[in-house]
N, C-alpha and C positions, 0 to 999 in steps of 0.2 A: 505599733506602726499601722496607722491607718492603710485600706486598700486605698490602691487606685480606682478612678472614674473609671468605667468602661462607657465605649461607644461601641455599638452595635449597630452592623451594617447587615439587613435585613435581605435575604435572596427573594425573587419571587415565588417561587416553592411555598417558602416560610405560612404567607399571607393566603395563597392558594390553599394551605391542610388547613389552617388555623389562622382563620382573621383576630381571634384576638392575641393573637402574639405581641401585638401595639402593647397590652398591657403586663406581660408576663414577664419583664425585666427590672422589678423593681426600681430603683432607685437610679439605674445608669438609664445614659441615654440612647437613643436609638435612631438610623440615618437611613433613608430612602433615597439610594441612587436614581438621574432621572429614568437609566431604562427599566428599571422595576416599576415606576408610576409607565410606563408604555406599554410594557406587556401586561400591565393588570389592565389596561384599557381595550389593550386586545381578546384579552380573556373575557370579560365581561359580559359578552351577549350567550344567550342559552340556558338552557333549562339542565344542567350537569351539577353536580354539586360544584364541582371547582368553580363554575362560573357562579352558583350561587355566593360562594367564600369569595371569591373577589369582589362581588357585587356589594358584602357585608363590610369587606376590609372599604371599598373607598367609602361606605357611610359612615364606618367609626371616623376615618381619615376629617371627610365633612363637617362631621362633631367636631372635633378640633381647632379646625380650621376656623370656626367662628367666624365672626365679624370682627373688620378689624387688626386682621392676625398679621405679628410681625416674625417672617419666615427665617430672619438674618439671625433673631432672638431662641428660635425654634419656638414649637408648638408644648403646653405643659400636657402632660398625660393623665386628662381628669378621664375618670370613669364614666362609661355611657350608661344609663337608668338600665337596670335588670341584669346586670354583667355578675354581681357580687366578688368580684377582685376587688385583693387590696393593692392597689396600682401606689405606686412609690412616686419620689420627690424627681422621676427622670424628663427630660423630653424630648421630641420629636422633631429631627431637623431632615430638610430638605438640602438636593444637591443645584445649589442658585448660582455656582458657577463652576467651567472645568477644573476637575479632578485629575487629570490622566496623568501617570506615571511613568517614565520614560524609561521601558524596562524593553529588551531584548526579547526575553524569554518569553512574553505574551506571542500567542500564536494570530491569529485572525481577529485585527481589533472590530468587526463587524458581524462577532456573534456577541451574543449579549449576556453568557456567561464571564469571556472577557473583558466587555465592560465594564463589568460587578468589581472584576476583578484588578481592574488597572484603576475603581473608583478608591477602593482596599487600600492599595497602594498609596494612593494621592492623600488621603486621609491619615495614614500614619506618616506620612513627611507634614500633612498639617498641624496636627496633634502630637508632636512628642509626647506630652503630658499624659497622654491616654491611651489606656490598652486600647485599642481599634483587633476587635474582634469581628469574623466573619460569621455569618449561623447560614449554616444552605443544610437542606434536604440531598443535595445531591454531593454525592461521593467524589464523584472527580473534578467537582473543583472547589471541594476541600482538599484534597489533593494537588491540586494545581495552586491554592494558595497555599499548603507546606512546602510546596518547592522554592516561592519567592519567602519563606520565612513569614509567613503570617497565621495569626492566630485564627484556626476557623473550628466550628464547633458545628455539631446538629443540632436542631433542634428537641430539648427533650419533656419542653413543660407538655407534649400531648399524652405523655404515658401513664398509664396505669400503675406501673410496676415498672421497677429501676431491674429488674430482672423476672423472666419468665419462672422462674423455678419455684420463686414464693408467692404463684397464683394459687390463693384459695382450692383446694382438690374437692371439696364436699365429704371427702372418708377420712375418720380417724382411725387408724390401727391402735386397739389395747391390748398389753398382757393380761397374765391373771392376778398382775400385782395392782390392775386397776380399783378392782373390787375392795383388797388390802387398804388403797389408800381411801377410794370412796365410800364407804360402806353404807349403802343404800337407806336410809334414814326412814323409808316409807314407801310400800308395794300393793298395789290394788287392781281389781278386773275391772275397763270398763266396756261396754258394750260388748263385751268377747276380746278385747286388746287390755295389756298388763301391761304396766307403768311401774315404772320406779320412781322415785324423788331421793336424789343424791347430793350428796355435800361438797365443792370445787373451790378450789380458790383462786382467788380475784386476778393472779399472776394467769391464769390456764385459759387459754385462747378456744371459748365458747361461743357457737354459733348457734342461732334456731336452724332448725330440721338440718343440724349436721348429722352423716351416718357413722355411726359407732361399731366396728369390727373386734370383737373381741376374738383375738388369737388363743387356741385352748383348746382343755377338754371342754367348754362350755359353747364355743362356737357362736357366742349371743350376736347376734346384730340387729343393732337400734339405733333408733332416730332420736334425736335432741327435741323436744316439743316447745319447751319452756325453759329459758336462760333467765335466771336472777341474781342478784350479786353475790352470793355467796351458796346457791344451789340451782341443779338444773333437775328435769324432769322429764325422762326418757321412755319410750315407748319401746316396746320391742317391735320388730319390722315383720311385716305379713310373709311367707316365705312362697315369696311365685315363681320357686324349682316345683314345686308340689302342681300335680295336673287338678284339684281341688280348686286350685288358685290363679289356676292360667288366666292370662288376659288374651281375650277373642284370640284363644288356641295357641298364645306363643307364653310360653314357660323362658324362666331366667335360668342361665346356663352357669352364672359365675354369681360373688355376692355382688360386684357393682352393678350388674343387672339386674339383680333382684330389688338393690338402691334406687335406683333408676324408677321402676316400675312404683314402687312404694309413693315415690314422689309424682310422677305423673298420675295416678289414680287417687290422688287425694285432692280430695275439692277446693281443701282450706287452702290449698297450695298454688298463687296465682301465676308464678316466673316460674319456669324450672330452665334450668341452661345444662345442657350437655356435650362434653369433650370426650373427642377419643379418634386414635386413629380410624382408618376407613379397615372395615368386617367386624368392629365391635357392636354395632346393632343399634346404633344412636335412631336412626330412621325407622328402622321394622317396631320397635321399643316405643315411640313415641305414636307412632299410625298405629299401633294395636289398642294402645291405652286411647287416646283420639276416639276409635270405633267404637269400642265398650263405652263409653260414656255417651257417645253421641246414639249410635244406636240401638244399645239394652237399656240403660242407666237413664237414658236421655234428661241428663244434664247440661249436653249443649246441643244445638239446633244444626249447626255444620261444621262440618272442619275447613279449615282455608287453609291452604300451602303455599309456600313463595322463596324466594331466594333472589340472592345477585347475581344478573345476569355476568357472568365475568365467565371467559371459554379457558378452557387448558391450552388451547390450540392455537391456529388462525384463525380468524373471524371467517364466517362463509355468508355474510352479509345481512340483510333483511329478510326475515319472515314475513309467509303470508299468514293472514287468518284474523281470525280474532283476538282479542284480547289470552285468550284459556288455550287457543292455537297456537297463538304464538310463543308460551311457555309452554308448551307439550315438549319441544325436545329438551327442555331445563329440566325436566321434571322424571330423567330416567329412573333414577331414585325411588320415586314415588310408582311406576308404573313395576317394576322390579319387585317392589316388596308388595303391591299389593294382589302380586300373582303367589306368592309366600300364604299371605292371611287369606287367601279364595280357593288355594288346594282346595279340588271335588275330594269329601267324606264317602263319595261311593255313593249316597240315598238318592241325589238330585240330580247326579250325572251332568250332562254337559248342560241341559236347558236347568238344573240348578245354579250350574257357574254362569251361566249368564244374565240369570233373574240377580244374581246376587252384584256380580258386576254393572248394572245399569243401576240397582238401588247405592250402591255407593258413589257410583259417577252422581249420582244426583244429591247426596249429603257430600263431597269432596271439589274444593272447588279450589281455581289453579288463579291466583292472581301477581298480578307484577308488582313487585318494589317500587315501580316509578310512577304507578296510580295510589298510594296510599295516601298521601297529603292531605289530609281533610275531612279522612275515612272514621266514622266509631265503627267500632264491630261489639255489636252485643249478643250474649249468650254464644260463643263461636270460641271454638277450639285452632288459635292459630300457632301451623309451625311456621319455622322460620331456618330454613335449611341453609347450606354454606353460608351462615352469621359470620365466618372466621374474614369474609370479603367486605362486610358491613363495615362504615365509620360510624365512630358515637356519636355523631348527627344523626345519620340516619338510624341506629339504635334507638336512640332517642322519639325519633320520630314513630315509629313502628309502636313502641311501648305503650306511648302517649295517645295510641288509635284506641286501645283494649278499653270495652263498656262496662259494664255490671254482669256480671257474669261470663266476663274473657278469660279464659287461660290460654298463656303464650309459651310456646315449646322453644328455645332456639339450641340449634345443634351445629356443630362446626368443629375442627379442628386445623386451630391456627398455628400449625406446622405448615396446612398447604394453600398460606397467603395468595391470590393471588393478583391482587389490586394493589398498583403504583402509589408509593409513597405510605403505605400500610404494612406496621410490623407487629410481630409477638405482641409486642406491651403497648402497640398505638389502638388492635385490631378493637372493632365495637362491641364483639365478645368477648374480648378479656374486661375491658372497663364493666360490662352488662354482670361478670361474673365478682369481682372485686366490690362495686358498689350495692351489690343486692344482698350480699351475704352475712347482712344482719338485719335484713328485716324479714320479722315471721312470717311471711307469707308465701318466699321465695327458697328452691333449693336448687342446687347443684351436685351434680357426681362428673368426675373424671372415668371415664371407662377405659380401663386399658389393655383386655383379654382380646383376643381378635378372635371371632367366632364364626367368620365366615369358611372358610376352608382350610385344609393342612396346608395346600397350596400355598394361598396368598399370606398365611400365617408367615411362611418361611421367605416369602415374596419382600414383605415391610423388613425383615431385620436383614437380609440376605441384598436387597439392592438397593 
């Protein structure tokens, strides 16, 4: 039994996250009530992503639209140049005459969710033949069409991961049955670090620079260097619990901070992305390795920090200042921990902490998310703090800044979302964590110990 045709009747929401949702229905077709082409018109002016997504949705629309085009026919859904979808046999109709359904239940027919929703309606009395599905972003009137009995859905071609749980961690747990089955085929020192090359097969879900925790009396943890189809080639990891090995004075307290650190102080290593709830040390972890390389190692020239403006709170309006002013209260994070790494050692005393605070105010430098468009940054150590507020647009964008000699930190835990229309599996750090995790140059740890205080330790599971 063949499926049925589906028609898909598109919210504005939909086109707002994701303009090209035009192409992501395969082979059904898809309806543009007239007030979704209204409010995308109204939406359209400004410099905001959403108005740039609408701006994107009516040029694909444009593409379509052609010369010529007969609207009664709908529009075929050909692929616009650079998209690389594979767009199916569906098309694109327009709403060219009333719709309305003469239903009771609709409350206020001059909000324009009810519109959507009485076009819904109008559309399955037109179409027996066709499931007449709804896709909205928004909850309650998917809800409000289950109560007239229609089919409505979210949207879910933006996600990452059909669940959060099977996001990439960056740590393998082994027994000592690992050894049993791998048995190390070949062990050598190079420059002061020892390697293994071990035997895996082609079923065993192998990452480059995945971290390797061997559970045991052996305690080993190591990093994945080299994946090949039938062997990988392991490093063992530097141990920065040992004050030998501190980075500019802050030592790892647990092994995913010692993960963590391995991966940020290594050069070859261009992404590193870090999760973990807040007092796990994502920030103070990433500003220490940042300093050591910028100012002993000097490997990069500056550090740049940035994040999404998005508040926990109520908005308290406009900043004054400059560009670096006007992220200063974004940036409590960064002023917090770099009172951590300037602790007086007692020799310099306080006119020490000060010479040393004005040399970093000057390699530390505080830029906005909404100036990067156009930006290369070379030799420059950037973080990229609350990523969990990022869309993969602007992931996207932000990556695509990094020069010849960038590495980019991004740190976030997206549990505490807190940007509209952005989930676990939409967020720009989970797709940034999923997509990078097989290529050599990038790694990832989940951090999950909380190492701030007894306090707040009992704080995150207690409320």
């Amino acid at each position: 039994m063949t499926e049925r045709r589906r028609l898909y009747l598109l919210d504005t929401n939909v086109l707002m996250h994701d303009p090209t949702a035009l192409f992501r229905f395969a082979e059904h077709d898809i309806f543009l009530p007239m007030i979704v082409l209204e409010e995308l018109d109204r939406s359209k002016k400004g410099v905001t992503e959403v108005a740039r997504n609408v701006r994107q949705a009516s040029r694909f629309i444009g593409h379509l639209m052609g010369e010529g085009a007969d609207l009664e026919q709908g529009l075929a859904l050909s692929e616009p140049e650079g998209l690389n979808l594979k767009v199916g046999s569906g098309r694109l109709y327009f709403q060219t005459d009333p719709l309305d359904h003469d239903d009771q239940l609709v409350g206020d027919r001059s909000l324009a969710d009810n519109k959507i929703l009485l076009a819904a309606l109008g559309l399955v009395r037109r179409f027996p033949d066709k499931d007449v599905v709804l896709v909205s972003k928004d909850i309650n009137l998917r809800i409000k069409a289950a109560i007239h009995g229609l089919i409505a859905e979210d949207y879910h071609n933006d996600r990452a991961l059909d669940d959060l749980s099977l996001l990439y961690t960056g740590i393998r747990q082994l027994d000592n049955r690992f050894w049993e089955q791998h048995e190390p085929e070949h062990s050598w020192t190079e420059e002061g670090r020892t390697f293994y090359r071990i035997g895996c097969g082609e079923d065993e879900d192998w990452y480059p620079n995945q971290c390797l925790q061997l559970i045991g009396d052996n305690g080993l943890e190591a990093i994945v260097r080299r994946v090949e189809p039938t062997q990988a080639v392991l490093e063992v990891a530097r141990d920065h619990r040992r004050s030998q090995h501190d980075v500019w004075g802050i030592r790892a307290r647990n092994p995913e901070q010692n993960f963590a650190l391995n991966l940020l102080m290594d050069p070859q290593i261009d992404f590193v992305t870090l999760l973990g709830t807040a007092g796990t040390g994502k920030t103070l972890l990433a500003l220490a390795a940042g300093l050591a390389q910028t100012l002993d190692d000097k490997i990069y020239r500056e550090i740049i920090m940035t994040r999404a403006t998005v508040s926990v709170g109520d908005e308290i309006g406009y900043l004054p200042g400059t560009e670096e002013e006007k992220m200063t209260p974004w940036m409590g994070a960064l002023t917090d921990n770099l009172e951590v790494l300037t602790e007086s050692d007692g020799l310099g005393g306080e006119w020490g902490r000060a010479a040393t605070n004005d040399l970093l105010a000057s390699r530390i430098k505080i830029r906005s998310l909404n100036f990067m468009r156009g930006r290369t940054f070379l030799n420059r150590y950037l973080i990229i703090d609350e990523a969990q507020n990022i869309t993969p647009k602007q992931m996207k964008t932000l990556i695509t800044r990094a020069g010849p000699g960038t590495k980019i930190v991004c740190l976030g835990n997206v549990e505490q979302i807190d940007t509209p229309y952005l989930t676990e599996t939409t967020s720009g750090l989970t797709f940034a964590v999923d997509r990078f995790k097989h290529w050599p140059h990038a790694g990832h740890v989940t951090l999950k110990r909380g190492e701030r205080s007894r306090l707040a330790d009992f704080a995150s599971e207690a409320l």
